[in-house]
ROSE-4610 file (N, C-alpha, C; in Angstrom, 1 decimal, always signed):
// ROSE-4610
residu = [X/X/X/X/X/X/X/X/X/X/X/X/X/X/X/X/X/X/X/X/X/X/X/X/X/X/X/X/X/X/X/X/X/X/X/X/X/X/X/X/X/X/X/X/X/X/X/X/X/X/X/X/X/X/X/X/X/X/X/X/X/X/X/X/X/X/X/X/X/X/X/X/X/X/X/X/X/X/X/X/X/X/X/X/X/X/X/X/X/X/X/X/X/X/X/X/X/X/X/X/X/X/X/X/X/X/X/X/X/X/X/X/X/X/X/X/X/X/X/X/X/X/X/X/X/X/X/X/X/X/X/X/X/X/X/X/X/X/X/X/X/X/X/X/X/X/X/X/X/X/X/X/X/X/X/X/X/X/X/X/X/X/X/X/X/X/X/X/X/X/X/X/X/X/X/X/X/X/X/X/X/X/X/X/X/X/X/X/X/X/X/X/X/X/X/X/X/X/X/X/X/X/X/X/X/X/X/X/X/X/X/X/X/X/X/X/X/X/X/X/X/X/X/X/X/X/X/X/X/X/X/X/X/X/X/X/X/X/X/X/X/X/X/X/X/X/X/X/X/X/X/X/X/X/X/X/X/X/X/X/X/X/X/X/X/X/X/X/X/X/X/X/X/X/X/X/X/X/X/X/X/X/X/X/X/X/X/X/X/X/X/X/X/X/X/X/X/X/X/X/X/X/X/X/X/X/X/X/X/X/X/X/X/X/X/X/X/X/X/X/X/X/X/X/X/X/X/X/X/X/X/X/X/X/X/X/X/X/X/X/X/X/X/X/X/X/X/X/X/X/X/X/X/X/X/X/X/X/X/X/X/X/X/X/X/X/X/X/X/X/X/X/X/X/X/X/X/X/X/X/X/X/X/X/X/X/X/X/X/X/X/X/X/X/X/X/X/X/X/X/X/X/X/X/X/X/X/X/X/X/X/X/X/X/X/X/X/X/X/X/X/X/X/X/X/X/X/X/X/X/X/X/X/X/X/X/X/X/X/X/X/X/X/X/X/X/X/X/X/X/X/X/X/X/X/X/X/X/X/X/X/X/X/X/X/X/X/X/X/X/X/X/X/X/X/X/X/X/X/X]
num = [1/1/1/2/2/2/3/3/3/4/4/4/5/5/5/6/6/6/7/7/7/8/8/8/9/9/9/10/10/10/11/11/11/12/12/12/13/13/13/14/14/14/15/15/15/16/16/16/17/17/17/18/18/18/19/19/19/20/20/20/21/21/21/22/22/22/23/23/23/24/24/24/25/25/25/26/26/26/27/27/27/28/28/28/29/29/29/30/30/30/31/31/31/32/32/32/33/33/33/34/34/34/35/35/35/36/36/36/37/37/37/38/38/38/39/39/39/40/40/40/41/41/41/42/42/42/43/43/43/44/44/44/45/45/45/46/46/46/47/47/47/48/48/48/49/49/49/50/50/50/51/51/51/52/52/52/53/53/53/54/54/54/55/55/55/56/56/56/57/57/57/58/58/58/59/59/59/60/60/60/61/61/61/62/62/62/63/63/63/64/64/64/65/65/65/66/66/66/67/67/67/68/68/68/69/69/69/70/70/70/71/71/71/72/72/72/73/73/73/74/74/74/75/75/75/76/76/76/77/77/77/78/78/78/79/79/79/80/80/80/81/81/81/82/82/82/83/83/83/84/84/84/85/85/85/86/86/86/87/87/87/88/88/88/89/89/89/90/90/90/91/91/91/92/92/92/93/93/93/94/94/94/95/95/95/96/96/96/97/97/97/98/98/98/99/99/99/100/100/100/101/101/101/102/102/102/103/103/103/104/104/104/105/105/105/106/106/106/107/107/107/108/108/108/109/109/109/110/110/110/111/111/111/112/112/112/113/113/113/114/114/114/115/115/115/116/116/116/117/117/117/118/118/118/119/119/119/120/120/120/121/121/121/122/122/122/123/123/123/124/124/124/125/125/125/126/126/126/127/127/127/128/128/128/129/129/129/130/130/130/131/131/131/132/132/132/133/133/133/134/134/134/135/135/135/136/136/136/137/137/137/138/138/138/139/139/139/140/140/140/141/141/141/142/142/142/143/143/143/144/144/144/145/145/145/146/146/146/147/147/147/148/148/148/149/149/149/150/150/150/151/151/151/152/152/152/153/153/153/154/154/154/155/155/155/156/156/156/157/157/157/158/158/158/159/159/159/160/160/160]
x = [-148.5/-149.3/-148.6/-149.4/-148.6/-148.8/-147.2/-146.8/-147.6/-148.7/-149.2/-148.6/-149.4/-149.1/-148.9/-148.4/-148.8/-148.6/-149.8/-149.9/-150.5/-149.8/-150.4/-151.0/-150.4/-151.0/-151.9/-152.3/-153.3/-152.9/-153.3/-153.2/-154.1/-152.8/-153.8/-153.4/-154.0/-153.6/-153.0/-151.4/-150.8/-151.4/-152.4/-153.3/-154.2/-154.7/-155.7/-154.7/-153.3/-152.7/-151.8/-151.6/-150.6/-152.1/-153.3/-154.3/-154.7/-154.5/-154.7/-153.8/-152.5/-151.6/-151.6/-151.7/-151.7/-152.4/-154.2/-155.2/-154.7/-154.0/-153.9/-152.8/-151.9/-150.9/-151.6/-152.5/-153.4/-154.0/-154.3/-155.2/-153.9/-152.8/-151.5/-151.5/-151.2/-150.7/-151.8/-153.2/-154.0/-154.3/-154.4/-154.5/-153.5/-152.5/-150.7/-150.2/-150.2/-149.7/-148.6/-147.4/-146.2/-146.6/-148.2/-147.9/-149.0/-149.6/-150.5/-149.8/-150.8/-150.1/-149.6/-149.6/-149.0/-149.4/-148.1/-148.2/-146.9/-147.1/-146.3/-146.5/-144.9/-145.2/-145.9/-146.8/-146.8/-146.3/-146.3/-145.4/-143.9/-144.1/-141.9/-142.4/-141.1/-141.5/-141.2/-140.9/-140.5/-141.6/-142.7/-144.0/-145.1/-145.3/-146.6/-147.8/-148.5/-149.5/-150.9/-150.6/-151.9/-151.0/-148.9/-149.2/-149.1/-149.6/-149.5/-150.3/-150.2/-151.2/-152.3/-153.3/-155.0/-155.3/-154.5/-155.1/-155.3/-156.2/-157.1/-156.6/-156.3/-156.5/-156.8/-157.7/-158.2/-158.0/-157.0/-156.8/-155.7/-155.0/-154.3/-154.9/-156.2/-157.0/-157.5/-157.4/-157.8/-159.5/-159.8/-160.7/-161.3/-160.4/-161.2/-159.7/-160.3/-159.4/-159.7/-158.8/-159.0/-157.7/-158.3/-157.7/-158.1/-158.9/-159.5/-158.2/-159.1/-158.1/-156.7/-156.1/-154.9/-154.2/-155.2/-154.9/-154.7/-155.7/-155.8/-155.8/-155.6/-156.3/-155.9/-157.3/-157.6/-158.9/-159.2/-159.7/-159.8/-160.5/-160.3/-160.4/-159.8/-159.8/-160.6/-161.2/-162.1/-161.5/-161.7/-161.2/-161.5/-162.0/-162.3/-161.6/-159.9/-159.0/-159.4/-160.0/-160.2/-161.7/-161.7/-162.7/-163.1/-162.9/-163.1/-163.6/-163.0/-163.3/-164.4/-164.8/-166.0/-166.1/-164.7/-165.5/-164.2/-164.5/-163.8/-164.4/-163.0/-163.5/-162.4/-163.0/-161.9/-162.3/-163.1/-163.9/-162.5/-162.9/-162.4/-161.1/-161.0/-160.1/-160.5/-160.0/-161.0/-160.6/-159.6/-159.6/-159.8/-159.8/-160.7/-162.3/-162.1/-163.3/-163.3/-165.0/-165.1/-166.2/-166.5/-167.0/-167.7/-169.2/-169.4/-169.5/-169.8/-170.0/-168.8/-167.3/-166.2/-166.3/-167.0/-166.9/-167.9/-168.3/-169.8/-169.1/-167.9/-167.4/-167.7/-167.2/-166.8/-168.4/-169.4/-170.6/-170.9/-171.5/-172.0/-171.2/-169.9/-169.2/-169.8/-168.8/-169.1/-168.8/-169.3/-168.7/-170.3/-170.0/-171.3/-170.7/-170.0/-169.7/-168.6/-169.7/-168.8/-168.6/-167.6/-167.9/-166.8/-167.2/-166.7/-167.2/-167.5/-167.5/-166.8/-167.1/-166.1/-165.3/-165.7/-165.3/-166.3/-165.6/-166.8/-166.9/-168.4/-169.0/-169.2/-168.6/-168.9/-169.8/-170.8/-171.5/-172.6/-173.8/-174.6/-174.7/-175.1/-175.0/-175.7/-175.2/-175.9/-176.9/-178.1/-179.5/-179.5/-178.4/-178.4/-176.7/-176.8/-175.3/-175.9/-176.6/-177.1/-178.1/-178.2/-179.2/-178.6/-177.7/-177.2/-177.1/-177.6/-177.8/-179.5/-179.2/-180.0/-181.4/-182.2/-183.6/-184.3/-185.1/-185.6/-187.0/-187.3/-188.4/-189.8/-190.3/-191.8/-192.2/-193.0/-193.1/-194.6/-194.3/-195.1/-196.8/-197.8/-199.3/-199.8/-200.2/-200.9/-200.2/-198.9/-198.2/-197.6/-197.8/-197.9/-195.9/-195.6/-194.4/-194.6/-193.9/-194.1/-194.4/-194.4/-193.8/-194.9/-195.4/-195.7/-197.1/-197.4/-198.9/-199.2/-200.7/-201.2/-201.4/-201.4/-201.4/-203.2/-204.0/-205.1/-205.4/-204.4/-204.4/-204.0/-202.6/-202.0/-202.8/-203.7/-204.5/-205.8/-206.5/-207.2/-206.6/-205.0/-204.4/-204.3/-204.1/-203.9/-205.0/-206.4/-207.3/-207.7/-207.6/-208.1/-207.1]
y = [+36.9/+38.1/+39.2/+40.1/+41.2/+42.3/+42.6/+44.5/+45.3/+46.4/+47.0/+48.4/+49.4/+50.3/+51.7/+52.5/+53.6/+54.8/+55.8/+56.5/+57.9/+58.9/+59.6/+59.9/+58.9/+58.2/+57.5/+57.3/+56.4/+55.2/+53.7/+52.6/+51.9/+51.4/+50.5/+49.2/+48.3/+46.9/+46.7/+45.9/+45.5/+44.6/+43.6/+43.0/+43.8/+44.9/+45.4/+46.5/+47.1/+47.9/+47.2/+46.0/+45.3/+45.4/+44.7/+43.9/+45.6/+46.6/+47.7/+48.2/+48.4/+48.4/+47.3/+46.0/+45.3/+45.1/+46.0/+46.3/+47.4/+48.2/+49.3/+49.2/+48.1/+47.7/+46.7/+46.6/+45.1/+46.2/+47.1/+48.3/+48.8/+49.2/+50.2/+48.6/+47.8/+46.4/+45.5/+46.6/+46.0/+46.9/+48.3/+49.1/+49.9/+49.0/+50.1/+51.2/+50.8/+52.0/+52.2/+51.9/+52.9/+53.5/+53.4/+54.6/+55.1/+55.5/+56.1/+58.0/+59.0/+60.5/+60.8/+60.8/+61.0/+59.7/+59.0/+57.8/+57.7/+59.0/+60.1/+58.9/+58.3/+57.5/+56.4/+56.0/+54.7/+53.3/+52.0/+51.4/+51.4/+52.4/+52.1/+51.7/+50.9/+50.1/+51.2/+51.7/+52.6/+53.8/+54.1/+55.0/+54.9/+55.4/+55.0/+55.6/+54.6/+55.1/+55.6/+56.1/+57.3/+58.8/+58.8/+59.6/+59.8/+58.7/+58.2/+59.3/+59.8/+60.4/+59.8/+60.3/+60.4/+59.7/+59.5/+58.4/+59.8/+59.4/+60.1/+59.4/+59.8/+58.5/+59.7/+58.8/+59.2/+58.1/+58.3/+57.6/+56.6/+56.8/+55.3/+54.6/+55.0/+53.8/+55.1/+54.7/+54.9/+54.9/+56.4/+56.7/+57.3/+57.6/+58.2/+57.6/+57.5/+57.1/+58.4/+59.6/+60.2/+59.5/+59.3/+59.1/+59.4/+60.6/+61.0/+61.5/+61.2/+61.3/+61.0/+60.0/+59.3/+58.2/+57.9/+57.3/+55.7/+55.3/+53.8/+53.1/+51.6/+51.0/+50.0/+49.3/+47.6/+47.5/+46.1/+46.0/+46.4/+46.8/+47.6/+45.9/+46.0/+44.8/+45.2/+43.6/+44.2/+45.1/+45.7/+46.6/+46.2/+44.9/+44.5/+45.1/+45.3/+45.2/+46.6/+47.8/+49.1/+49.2/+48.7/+48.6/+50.2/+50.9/+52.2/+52.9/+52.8/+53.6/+53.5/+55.2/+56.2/+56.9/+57.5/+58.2/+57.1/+57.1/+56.9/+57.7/+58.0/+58.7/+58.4/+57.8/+57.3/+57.9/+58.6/+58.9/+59.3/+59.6/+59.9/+59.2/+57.8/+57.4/+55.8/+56.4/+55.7/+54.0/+54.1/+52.7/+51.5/+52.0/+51.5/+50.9/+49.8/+49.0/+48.4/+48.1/+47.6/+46.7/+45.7/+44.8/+44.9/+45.7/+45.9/+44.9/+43.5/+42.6/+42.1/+42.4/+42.8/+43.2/+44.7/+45.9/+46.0/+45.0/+43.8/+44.8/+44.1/+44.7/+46.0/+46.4/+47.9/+48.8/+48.5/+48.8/+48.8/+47.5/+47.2/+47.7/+48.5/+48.8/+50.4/+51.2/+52.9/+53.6/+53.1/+53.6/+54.7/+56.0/+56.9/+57.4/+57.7/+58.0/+57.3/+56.8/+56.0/+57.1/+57.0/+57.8/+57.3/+56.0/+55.5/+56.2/+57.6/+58.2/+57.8/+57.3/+56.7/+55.4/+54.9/+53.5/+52.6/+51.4/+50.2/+49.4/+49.1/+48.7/+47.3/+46.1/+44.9/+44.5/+43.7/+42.6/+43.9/+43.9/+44.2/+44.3/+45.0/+45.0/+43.6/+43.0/+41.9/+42.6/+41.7/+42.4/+42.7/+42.3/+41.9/+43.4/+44.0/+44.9/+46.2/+46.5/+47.4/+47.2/+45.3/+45.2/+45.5/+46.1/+46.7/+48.4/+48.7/+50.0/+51.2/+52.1/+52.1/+52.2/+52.2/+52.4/+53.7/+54.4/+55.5/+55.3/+56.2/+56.6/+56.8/+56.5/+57.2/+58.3/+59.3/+60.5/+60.3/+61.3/+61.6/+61.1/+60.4/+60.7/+61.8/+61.9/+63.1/+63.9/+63.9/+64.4/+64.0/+65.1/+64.7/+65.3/+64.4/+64.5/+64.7/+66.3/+66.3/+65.1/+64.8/+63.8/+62.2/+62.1/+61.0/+60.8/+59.7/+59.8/+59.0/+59.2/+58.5/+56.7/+56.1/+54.4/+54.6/+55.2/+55.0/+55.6/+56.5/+57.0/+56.3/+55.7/+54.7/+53.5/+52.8/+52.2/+52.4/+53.8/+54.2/+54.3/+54.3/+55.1/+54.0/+52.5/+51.4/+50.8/+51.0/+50.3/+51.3/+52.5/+53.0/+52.7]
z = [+20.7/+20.8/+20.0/+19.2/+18.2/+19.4/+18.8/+20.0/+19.6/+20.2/+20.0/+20.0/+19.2/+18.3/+19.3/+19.3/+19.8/+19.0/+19.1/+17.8/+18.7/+18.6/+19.5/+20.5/+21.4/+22.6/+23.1/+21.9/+21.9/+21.0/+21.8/+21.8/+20.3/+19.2/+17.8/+18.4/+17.8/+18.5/+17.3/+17.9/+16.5/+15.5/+15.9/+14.5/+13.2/+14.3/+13.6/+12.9/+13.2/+12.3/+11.0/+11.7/+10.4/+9.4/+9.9/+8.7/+7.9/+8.7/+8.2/+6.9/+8.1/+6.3/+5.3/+5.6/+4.2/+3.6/+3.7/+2.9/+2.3/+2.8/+1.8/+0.9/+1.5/+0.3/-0.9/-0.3/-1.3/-2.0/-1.7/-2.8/-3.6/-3.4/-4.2/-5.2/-4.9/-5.6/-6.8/-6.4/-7.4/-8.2/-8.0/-9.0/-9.5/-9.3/-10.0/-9.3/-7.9/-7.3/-7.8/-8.6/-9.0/-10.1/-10.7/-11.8/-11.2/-10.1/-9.9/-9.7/-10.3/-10.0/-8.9/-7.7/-6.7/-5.3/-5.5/-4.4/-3.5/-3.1/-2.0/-0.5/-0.2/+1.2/+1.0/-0.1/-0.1/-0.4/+0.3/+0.0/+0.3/+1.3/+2.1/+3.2/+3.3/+4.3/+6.3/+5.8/+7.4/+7.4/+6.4/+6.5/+7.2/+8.3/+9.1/+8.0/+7.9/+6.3/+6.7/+8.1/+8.0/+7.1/+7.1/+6.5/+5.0/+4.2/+2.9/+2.2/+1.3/+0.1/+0.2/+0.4/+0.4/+1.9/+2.9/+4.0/+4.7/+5.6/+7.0/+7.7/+9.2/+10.5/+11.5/+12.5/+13.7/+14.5/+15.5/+16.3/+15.9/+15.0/+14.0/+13.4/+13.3/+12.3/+11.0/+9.8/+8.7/+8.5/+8.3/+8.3/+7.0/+6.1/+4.7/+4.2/+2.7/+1.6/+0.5/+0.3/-0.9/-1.7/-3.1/-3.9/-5.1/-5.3/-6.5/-7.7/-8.9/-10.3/-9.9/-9.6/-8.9/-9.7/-11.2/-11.6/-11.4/-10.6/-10.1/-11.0/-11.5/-12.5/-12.5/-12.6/-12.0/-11.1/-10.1/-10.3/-8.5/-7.6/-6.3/-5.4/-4.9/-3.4/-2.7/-2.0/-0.8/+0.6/+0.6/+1.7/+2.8/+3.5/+4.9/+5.7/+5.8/+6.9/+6.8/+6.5/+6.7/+7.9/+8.9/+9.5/+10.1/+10.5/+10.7/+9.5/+8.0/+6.7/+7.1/+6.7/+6.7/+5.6/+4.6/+3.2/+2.5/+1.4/-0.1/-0.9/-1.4/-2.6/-3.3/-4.7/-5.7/-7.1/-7.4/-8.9/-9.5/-10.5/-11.7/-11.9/-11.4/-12.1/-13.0/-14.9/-15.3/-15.6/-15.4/-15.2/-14.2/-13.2/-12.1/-12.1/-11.7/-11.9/-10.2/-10.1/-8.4/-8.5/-7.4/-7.3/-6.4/-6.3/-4.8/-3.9/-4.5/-3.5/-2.6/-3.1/-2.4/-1.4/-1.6/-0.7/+0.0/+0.4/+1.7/+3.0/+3.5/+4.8/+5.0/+4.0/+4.2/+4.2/+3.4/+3.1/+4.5/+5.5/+6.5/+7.7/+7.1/+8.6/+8.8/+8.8/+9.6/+8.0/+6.9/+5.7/+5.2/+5.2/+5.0/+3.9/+3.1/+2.0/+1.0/+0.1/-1.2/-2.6/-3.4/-4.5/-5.3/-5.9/-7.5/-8.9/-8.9/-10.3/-11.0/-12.1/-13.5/-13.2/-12.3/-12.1/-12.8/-13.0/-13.5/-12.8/-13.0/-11.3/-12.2/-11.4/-11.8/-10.2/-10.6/-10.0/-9.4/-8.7/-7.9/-6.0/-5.5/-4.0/-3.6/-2.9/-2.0/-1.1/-1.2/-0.6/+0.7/+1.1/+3.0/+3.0/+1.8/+2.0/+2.9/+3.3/+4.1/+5.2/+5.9/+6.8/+7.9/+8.9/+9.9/+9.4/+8.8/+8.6/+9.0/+9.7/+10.6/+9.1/+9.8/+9.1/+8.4/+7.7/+8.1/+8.9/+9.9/+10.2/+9.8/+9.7/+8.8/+9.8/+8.9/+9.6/+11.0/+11.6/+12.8/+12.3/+12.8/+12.1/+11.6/+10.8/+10.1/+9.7/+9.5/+9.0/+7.7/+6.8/+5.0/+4.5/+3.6/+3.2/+1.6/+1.0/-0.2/-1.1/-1.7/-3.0/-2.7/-1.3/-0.6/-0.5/-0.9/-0.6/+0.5/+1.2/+2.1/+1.5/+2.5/+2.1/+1.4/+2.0/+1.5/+0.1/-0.3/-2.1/-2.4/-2.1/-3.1/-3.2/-2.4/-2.6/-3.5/-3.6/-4.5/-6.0/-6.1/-6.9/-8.0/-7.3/-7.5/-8.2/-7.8/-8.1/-9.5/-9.5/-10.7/-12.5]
C-alpha cells in the first residue's frame, strides 16, 4: 500500500499523487522542459509540484496548468494522471503540437477550459470526447431564442 500524502491537512492518496507528478514530469520530458522560459521547481526531486511554475492545486491535486508562451515544444502527452485538471492553458507556444485524442481523459474529466492557441492540433476529437458532459437544455415552450428558429420553420425553410 503507497503512504499517503498530507498537504495542508488534507489527505492525497499516495497513488493518485505519485501518478500526478509523473504526468507532469511526462509533460516537462516531452516538450523540453530544460529549455522551456521559466521551469522554476520543476523536475527536482525534493519539489512538491503544486509549487512548480504554472501548477494550481486545491487540495494537493493539480487543478490548472498555466504554461502560456513557456516555450514548450513537442508533442503534449496524454495528461490522464491529471484527473482533477480544470483549465490549461498552454497557447502561444509555437512549437507545441497536441493530439486531442490523447487528451480523451482529461476532456471527459472536470476539464472546462482548454486553450492550445498556436499549437498544432494533430488527429480530431473522438465523437464519444464529450458524452459525460452535461447537455444543453432547450428553452422553456414558446419561448423564442434569437438566432433560432421554430422546428416548424425550419421545416418550411427546408422544403422551399
Amino acid at each position: 500500500m503507497q503512504p499517503a500524502t498530507w498537504i495542508f491537512g488534507l489527505c492525497v492518496a499516495g497513488a493518485a499523487a505519485s501518478q500526478q507528478r509523473a504526468t507532469l514530469l511526462e509533460l516537462y520530458d516531452a516538450t523540453g522542459g530544460s529549455g522551456w522560459a521559466n521551469a522554476s521547481g520543476w523536475a527536482t526531486a525534493a519539489a512538491d509540484e503544486c509549487a512548480w511554475h504554472g501548477v494550481t492545486c486545491a487540495g494537493g491535486r493539480v487543478v490548472a496548468l498555466d504554461l502560456v508562451e513557456n516555450g514548450l515544444d513537442g508533442l503534449l502527452p496524454a495528461l490522464g494522471g491529471l484527473g482533477a485538471l480544470e483549465e490549461l492553458f498552454l497557447a502561444e507556444n509555437v512549437g507545441l503540437s497536441a493530439n486531442l485524442t490523447s487528451l480523451k481523459p482529461v476532456l471527459a474529466g472536470n476539464l472546462t477550459t482548454l486553450d492550445l492557441g498556436s499549437a498544432e492540433i494533430v488527429g480530431g476529437l473522438p465523437d464519444d470526447a464529450f458524452a459525460d458532459a452535461p447537455q444543453p437544455r432547450p428553452p422553456p415552450a414558446g419561448v423564442r431564442v434569437p438566432g433560432r428558429r421554430a422546428p416548424a420553420e425550419r421545416a418550411a425553410r427546408a422544403v422551399l
